[in-house]
ROVOKOL-535363 format. One record per atom (N, C-alpha, C): residue number from 1; x, y, z; atom name; residue in three letters. Coordinates in nm, 4 decimals. Example, Ala and Ser with C-alpha at 12.3 -4.5 7.8 and 13.67 -1.06 7.14 Angstrom:
<baro><num>1</num><c1>1.3190</c1><c2>-0.5690</c2><c3>0.7800</c3><atome>N</atome><residu>ALA</residu></baro>
<baro><num>1</num><c1>1.2300</c1><c2>-0.4500</c2><c3>0.7800</c3><atome>CA</atome><residu>ALA</residu></baro>
<baro><num>1</num><c1>1.3200</c1><c2>-0.3300</c2><c3>0.7800</c3><atome>C</atome><residu>ALA</residu></baro>
<baro><num>2</num><c1>1.2850</c1><c2>-0.2250</c2><c3>0.7080</c3><atome>N</atome><residu>SER</residu></baro>
<baro><num>2</num><c1>1.3670</c1><c2>-0.1060</c2><c3>0.7140</c3><atome>CA</atome><residu>SER</residu></baro>
<baro><num>2</num><c1>1.2900</c1><c2>0.0030</c2><c3>0.7870</c3><atome>C</atome><residu>SER</residu></baro>
This chain:
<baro><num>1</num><c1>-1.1130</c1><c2>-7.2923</c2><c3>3.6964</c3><atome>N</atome><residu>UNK</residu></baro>
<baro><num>1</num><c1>-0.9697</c1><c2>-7.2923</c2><c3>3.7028</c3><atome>CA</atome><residu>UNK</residu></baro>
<baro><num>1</num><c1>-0.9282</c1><c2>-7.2878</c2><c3>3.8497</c3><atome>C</atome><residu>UNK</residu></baro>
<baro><num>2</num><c1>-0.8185</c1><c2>-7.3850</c2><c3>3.8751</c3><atome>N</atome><residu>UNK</residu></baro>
<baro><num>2</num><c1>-0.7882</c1><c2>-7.3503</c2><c3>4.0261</c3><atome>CA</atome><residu>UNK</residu></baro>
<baro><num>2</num><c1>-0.6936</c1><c2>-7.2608</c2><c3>4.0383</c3><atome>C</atome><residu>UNK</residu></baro>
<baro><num>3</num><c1>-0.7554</c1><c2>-7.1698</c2><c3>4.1717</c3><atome>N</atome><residu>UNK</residu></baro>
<baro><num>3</num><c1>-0.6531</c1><c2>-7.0528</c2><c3>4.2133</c3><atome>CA</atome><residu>UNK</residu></baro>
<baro><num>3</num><c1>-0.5314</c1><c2>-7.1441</c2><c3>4.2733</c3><atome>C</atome><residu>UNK</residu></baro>
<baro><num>4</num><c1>-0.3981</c1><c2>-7.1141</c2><c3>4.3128</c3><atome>N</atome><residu>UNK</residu></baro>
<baro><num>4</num><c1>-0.2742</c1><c2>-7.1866</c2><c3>4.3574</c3><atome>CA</atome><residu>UNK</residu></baro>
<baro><num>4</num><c1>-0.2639</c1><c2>-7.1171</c2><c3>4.4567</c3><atome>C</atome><residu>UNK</residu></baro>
<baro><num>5</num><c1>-0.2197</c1><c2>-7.0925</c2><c3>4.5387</c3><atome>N</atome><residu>UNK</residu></baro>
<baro><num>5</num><c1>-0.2023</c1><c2>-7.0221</c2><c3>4.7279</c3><atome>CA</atome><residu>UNK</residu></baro>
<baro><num>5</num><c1>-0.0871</c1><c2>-6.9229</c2><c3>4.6630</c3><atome>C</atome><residu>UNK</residu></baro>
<baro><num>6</num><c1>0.0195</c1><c2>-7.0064</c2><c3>4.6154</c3><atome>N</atome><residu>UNK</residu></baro>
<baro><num>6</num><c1>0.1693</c1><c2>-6.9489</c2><c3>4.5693</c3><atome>CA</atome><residu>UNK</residu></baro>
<baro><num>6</num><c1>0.1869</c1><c2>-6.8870</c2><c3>4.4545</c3><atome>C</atome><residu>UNK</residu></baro>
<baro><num>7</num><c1>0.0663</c1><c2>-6.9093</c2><c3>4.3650</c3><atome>N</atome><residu>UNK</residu></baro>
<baro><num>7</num><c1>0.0857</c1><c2>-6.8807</c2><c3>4.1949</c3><atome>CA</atome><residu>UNK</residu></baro>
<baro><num>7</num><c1>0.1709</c1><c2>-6.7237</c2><c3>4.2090</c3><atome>C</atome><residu>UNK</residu></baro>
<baro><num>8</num><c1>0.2277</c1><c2>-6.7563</c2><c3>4.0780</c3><atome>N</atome><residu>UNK</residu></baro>
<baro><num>8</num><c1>0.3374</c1><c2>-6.5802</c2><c3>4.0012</c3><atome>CA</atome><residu>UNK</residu></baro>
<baro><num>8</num><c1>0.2291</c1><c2>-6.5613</c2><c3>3.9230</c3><atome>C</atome><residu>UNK</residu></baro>
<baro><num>9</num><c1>0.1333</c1><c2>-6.5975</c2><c3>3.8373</c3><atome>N</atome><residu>UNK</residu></baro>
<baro><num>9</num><c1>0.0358</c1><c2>-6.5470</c2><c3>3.7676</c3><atome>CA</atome><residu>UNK</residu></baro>
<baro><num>9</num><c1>-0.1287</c1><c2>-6.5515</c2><c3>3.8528</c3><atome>C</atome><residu>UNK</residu></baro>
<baro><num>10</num><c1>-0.1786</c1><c2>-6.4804</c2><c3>3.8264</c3><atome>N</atome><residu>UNK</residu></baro>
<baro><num>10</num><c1>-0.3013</c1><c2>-6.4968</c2><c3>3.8876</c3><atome>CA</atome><residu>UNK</residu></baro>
<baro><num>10</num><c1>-0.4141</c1><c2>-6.5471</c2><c3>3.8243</c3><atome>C</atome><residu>UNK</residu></baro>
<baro><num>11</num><c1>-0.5206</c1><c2>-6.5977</c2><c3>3.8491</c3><atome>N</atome><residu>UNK</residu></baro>
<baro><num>11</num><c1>-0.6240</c1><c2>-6.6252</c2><c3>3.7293</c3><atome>CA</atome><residu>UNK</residu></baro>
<baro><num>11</num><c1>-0.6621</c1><c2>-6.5417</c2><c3>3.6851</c3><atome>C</atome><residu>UNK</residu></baro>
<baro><num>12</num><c1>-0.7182</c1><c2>-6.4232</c2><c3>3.7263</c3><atome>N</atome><residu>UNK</residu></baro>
<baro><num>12</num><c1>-0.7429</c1><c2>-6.2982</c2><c3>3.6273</c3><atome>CA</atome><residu>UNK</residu></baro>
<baro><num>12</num><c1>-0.6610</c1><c2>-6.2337</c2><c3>3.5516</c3><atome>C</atome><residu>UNK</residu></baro>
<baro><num>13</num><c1>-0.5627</c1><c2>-6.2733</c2><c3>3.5486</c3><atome>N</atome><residu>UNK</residu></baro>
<baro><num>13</num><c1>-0.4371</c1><c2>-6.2254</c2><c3>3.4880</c3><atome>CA</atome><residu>UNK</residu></baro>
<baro><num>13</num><c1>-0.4354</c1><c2>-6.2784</c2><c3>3.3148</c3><atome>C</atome><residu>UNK</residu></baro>
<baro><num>14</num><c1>-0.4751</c1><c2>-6.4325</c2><c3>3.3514</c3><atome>N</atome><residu>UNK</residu></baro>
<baro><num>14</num><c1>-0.4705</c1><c2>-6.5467</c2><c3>3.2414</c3><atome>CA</atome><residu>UNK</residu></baro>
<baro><num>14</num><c1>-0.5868</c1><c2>-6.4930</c2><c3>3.1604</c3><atome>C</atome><residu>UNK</residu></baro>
<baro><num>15</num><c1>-0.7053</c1><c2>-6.4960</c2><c3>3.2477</c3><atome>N</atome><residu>UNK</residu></baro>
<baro><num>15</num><c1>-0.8309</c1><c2>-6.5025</c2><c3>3.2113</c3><atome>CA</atome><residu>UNK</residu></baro>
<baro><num>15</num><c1>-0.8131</c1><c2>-6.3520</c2><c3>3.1034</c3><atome>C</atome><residu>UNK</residu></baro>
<baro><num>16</num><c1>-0.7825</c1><c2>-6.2401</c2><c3>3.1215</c3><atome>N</atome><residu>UNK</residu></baro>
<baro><num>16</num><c1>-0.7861</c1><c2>-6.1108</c2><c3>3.0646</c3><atome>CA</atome><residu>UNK</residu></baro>
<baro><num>16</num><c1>-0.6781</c1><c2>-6.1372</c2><c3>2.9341</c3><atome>C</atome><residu>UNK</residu></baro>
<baro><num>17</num><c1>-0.5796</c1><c2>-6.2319</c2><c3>2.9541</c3><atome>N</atome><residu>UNK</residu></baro>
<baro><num>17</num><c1>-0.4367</c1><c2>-6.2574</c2><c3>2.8319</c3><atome>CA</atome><residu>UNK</residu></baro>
<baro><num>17</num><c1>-0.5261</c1><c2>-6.3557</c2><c3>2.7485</c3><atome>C</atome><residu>UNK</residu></baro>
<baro><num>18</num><c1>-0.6417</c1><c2>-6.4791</c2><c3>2.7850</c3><atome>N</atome><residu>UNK</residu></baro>
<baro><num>18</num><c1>-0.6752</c1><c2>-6.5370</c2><c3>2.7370</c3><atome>CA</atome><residu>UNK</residu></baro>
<baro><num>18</num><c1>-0.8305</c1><c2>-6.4731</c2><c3>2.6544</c3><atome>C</atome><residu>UNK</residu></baro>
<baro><num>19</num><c1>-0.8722</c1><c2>-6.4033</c2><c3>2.7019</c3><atome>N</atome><residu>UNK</residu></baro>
<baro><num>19</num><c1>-0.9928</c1><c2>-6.3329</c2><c3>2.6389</c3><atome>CA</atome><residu>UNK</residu></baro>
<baro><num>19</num><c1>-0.9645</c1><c2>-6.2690</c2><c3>2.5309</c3><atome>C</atome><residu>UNK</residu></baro>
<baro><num>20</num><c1>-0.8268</c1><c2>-6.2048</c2><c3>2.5495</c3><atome>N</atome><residu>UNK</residu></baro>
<baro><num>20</num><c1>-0.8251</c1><c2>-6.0931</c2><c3>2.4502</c3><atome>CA</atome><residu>UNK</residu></baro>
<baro><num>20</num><c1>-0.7507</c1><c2>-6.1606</c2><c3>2.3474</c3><atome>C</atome><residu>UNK</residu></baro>
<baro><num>21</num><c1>-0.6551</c1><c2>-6.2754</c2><c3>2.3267</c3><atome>N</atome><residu>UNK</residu></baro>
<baro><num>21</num><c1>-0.5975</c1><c2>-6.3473</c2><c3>2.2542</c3><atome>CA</atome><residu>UNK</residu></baro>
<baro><num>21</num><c1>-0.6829</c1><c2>-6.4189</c2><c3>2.1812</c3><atome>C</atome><residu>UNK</residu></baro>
<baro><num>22</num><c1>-0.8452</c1><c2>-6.4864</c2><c3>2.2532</c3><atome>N</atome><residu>UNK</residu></baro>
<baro><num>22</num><c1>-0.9619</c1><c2>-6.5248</c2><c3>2.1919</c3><atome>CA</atome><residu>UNK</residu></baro>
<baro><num>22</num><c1>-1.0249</c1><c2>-6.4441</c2><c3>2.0257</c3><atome>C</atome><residu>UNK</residu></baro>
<baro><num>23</num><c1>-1.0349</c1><c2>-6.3353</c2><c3>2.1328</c3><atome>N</atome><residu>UNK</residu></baro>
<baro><num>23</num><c1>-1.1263</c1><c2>-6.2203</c2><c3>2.0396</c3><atome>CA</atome><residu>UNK</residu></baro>
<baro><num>23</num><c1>-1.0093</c1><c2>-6.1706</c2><c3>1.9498</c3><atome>C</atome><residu>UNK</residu></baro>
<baro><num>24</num><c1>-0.9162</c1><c2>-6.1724</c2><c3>1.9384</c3><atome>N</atome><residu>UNK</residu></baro>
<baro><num>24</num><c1>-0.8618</c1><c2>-6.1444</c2><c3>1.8285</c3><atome>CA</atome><residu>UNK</residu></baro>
<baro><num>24</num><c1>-0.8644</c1><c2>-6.2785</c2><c3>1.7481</c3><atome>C</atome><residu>UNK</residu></baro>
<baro><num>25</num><c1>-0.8773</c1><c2>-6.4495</c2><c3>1.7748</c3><atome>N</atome><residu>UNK</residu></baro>
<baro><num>25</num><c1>-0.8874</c1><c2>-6.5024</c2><c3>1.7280</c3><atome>CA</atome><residu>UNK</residu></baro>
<baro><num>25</num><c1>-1.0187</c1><c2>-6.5448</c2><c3>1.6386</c3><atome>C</atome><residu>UNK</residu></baro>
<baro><num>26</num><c1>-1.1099</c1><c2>-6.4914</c2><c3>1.7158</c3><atome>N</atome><residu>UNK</residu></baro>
<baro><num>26</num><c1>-1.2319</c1><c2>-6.5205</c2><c3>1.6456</c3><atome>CA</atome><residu>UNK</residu></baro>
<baro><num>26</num><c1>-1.2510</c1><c2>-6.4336</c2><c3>1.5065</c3><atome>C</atome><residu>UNK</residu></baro>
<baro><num>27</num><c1>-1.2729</c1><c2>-6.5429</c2><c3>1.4040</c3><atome>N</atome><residu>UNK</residu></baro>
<baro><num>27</num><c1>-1.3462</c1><c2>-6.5035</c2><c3>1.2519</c3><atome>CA</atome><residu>UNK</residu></baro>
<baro><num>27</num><c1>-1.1829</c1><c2>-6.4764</c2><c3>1.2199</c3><atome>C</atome><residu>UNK</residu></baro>
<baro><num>28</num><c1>-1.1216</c1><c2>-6.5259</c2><c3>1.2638</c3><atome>N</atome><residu>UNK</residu></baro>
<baro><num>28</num><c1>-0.9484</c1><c2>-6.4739</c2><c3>1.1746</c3><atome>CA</atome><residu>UNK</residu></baro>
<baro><num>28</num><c1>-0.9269</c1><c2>-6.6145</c2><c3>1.0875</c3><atome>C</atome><residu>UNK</residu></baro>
<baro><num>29</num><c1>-0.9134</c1><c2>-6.5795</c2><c3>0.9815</c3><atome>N</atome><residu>UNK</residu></baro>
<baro><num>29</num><c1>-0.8615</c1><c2>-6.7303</c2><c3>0.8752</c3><atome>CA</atome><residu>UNK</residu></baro>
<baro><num>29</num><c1>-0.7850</c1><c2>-6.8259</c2><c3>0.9681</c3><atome>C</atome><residu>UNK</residu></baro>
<baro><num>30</num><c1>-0.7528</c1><c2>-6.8012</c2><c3>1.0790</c3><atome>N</atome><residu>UNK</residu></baro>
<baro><num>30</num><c1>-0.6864</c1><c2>-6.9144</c2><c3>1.1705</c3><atome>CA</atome><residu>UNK</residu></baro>
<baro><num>30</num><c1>-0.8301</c1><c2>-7.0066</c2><c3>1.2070</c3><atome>C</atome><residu>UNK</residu></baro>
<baro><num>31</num><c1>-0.8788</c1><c2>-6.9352</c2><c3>1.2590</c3><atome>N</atome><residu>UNK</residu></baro>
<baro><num>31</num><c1>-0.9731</c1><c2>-6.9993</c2><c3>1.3410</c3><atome>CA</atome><residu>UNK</residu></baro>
<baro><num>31</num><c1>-1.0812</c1><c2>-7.0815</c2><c3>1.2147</c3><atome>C</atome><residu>UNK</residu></baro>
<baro><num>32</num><c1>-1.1006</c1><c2>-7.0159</c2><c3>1.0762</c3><atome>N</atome><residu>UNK</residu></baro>
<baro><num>32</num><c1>-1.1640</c1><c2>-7.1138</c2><c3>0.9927</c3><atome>CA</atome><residu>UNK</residu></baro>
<baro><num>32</num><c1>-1.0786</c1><c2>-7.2152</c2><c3>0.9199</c3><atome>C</atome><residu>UNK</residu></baro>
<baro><num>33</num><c1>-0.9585</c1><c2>-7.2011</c2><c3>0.9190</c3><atome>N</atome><residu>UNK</residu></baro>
<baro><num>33</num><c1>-0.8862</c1><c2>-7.3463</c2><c3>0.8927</c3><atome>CA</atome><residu>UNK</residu></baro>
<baro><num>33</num><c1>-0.8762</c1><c2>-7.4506</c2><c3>0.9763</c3><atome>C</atome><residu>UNK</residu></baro>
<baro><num>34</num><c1>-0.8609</c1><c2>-7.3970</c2><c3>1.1080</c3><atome>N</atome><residu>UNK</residu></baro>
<baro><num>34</num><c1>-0.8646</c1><c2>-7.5221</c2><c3>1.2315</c3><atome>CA</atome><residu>UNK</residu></baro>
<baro><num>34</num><c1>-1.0222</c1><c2>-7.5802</c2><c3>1.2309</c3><atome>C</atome><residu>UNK</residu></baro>
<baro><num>35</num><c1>-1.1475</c1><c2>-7.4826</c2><c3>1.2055</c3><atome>N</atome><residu>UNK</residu></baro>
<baro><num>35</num><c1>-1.2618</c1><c2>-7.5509</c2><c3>1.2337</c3><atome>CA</atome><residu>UNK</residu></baro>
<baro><num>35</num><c1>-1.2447</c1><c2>-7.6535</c2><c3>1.1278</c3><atome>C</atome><residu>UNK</residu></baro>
<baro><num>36</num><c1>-1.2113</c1><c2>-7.6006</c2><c3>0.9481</c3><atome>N</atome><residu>UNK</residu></baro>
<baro><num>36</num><c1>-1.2198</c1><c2>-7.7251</c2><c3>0.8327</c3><atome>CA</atome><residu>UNK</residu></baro>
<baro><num>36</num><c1>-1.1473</c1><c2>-7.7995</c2><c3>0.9104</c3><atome>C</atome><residu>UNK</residu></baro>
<baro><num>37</num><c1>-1.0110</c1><c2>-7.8369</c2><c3>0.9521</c3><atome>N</atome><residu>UNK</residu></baro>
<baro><num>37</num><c1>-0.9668</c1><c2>-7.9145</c2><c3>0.9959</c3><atome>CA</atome><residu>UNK</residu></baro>
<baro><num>37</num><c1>-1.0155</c1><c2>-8.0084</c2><c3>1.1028</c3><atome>C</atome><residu>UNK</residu></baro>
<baro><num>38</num><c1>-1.0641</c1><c2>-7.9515</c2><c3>1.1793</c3><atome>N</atome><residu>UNK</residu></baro>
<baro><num>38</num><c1>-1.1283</c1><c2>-8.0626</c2><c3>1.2552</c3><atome>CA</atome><residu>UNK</residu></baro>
<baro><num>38</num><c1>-1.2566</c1><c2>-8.1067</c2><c3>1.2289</c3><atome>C</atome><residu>UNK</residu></baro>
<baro><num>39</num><c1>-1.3314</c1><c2>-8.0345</c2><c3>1.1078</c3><atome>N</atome><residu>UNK</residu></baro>
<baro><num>39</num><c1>-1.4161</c1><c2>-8.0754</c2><c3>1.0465</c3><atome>CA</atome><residu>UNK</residu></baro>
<baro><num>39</num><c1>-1.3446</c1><c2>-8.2349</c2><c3>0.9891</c3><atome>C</atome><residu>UNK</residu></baro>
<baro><num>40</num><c1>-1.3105</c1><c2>-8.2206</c2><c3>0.9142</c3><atome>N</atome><residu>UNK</residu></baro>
<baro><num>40</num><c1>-1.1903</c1><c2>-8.3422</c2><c3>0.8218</c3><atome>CA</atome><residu>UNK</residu></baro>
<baro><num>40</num><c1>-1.1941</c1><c2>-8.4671</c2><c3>0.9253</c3><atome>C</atome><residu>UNK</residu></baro>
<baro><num>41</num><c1>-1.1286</c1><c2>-8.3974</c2><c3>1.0188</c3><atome>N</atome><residu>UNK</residu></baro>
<baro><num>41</num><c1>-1.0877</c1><c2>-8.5291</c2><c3>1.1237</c3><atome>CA</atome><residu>UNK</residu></baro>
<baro><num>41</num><c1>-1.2484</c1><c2>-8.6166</c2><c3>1.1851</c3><atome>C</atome><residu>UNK</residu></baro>
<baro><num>42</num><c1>-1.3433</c1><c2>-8.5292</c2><c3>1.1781</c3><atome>N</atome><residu>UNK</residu></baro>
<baro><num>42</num><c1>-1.4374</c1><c2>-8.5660</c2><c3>1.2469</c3><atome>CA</atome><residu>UNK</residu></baro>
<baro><num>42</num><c1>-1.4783</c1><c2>-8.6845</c2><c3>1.1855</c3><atome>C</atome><residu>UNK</residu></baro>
<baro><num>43</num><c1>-1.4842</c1><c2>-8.6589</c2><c3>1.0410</c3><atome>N</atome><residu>UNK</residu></baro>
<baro><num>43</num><c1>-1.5408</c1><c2>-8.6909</c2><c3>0.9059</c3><atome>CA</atome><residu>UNK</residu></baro>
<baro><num>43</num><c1>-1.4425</c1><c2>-8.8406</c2><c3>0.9039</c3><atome>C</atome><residu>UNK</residu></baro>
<baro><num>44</num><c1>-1.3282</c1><c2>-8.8523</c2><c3>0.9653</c3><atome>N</atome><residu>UNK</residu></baro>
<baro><num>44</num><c1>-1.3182</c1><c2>-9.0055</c2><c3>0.9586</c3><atome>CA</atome><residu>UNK</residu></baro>
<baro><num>44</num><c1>-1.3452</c1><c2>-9.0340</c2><c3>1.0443</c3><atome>C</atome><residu>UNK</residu></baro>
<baro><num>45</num><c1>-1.4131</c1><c2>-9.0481</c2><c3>1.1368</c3><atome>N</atome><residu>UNK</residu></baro>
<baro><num>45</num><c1>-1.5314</c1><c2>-9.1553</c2><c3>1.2085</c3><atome>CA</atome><residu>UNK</residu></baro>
<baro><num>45</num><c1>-1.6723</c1><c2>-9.1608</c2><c3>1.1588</c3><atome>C</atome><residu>UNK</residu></baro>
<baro><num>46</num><c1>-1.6881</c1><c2>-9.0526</c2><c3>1.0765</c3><atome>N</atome><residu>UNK</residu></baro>
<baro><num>46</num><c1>-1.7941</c1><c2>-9.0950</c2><c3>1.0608</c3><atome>CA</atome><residu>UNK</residu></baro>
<baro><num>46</num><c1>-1.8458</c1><c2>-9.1732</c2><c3>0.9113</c3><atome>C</atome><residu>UNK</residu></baro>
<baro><num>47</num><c1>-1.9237</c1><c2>-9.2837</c2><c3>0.9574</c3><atome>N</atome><residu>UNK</residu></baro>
<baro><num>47</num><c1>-1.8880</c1><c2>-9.3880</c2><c3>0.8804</c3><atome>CA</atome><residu>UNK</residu></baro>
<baro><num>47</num><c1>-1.9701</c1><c2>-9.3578</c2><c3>0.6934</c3><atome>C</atome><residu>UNK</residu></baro>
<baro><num>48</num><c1>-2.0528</c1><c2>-9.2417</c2><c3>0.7635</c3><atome>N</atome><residu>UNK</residu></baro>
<baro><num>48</num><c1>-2.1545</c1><c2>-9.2627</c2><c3>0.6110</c3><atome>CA</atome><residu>UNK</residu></baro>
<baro><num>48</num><c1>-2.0460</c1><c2>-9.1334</c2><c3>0.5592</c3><atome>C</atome><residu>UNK</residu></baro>
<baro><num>49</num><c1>-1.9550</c1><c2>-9.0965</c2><c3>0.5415</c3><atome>N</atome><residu>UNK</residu></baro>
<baro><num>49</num><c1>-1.8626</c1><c2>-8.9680</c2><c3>0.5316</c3><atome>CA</atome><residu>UNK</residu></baro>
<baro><num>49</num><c1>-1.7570</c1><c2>-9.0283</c2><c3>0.3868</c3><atome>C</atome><residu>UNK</residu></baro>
<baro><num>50</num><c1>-1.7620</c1><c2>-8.9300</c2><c3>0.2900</c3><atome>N</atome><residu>UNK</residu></baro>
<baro><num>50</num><c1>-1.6707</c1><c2>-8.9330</c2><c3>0.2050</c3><atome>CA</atome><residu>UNK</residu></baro>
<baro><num>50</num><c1>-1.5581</c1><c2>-8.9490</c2><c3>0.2336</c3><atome>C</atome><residu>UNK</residu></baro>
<baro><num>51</num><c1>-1.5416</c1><c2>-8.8589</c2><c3>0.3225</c3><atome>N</atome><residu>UNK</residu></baro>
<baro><num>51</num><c1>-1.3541</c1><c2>-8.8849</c2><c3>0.3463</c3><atome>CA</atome><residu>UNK</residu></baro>
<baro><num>51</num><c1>-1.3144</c1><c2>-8.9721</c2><c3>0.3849</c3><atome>C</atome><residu>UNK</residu></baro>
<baro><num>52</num><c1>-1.4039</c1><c2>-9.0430</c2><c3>0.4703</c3><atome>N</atome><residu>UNK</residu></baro>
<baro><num>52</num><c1>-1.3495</c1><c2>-9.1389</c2><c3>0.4868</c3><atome>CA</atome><residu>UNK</residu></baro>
<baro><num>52</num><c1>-1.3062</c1><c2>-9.3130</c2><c3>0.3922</c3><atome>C</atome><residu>UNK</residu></baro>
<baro><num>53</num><c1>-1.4170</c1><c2>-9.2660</c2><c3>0.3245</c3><atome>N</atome><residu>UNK</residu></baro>
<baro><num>53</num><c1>-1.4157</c1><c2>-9.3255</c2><c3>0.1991</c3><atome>CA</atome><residu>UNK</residu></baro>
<baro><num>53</num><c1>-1.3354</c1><c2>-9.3518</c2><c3>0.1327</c3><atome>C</atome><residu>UNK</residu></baro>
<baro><num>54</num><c1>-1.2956</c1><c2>-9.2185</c2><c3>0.0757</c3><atome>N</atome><residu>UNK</residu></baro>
<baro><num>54</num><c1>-1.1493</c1><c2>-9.1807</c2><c3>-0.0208</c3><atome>CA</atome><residu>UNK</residu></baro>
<baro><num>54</num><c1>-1.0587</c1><c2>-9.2210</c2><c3>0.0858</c3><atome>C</atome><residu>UNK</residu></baro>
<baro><num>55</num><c1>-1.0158</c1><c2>-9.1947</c2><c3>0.1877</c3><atome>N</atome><residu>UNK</residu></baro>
<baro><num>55</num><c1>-0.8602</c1><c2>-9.2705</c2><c3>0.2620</c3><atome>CA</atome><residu>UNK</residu></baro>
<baro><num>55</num><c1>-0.8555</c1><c2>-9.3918</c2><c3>0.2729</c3><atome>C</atome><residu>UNK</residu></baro>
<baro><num>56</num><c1>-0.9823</c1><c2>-9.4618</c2><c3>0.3150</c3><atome>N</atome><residu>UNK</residu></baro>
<baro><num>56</num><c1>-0.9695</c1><c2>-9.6393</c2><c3>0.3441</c3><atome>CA</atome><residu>UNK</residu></baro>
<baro><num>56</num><c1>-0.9241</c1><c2>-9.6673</c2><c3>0.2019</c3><atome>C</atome><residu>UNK</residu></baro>
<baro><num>57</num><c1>-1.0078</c1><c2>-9.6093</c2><c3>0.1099</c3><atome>N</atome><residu>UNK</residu></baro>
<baro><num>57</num><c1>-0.9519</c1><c2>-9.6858</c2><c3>-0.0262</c3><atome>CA</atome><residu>UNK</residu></baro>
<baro><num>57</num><c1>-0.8028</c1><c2>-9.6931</c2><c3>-0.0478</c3><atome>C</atome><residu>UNK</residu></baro>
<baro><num>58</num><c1>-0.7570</c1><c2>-9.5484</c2><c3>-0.0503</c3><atome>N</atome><residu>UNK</residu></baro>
<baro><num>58</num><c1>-0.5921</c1><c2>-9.5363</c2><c3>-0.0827</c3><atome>CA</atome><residu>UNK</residu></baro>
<baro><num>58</num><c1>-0.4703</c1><c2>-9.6121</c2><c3>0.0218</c3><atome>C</atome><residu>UNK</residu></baro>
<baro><num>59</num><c1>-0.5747</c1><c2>-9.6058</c2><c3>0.1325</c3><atome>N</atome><residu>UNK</residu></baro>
<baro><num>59</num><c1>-0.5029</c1><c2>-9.7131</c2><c3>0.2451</c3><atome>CA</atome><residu>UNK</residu></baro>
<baro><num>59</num><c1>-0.5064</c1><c2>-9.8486</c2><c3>0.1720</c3><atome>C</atome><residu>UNK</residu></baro>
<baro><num>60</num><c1>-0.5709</c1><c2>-9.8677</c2><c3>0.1366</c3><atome>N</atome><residu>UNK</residu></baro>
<baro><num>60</num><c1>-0.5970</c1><c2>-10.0173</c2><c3>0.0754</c3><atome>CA</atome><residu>UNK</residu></baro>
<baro><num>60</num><c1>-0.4716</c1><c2>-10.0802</c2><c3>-0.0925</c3><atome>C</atome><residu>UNK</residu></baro>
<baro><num>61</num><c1>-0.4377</c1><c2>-9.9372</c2><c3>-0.1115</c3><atome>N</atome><residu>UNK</residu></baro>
<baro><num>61</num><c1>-0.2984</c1><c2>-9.9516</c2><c3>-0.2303</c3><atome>CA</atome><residu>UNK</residu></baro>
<baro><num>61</num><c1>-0.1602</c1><c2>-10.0104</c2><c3>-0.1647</c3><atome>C</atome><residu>UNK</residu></baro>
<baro><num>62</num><c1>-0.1861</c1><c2>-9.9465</c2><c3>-0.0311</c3><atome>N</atome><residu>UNK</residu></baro>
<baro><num>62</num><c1>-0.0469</c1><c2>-10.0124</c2><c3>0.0275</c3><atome>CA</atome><residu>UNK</residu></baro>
<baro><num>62</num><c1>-0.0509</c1><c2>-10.1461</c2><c3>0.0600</c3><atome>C</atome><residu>UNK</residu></baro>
């Protein structure tokens, strides 16, 4: 992270607001819906992947 000469916040400042905002995030039902979720998203590129499967098809009704 770059320090700024002028910054109003400091990096350790962030770094200590951002750690502790982490660790309360970790293992919280937030953090396992965003992983399914970007699980999901991953899953349409990849080509041997169900999901993606099921959307091209329903794409294909319109």
């Amino acid at each position: 992270m770059v320090e700024f000469a002028n910054g109003f916040i400091s990096k350790h400042f962030l770094r200590s607001v951002w750690a502790r905002d982490y660790e309360a995030f970790k293992g919280s039902p937030e953090e396992q819906a965003l992983t399914q979720r970007l699980k999901r998203w991953a899953a349409l590129f990849d080509p041997d992947s169900e999901v993606r499967y099921h959307q091209t098809r329903h794409h294909s009704n319109f």
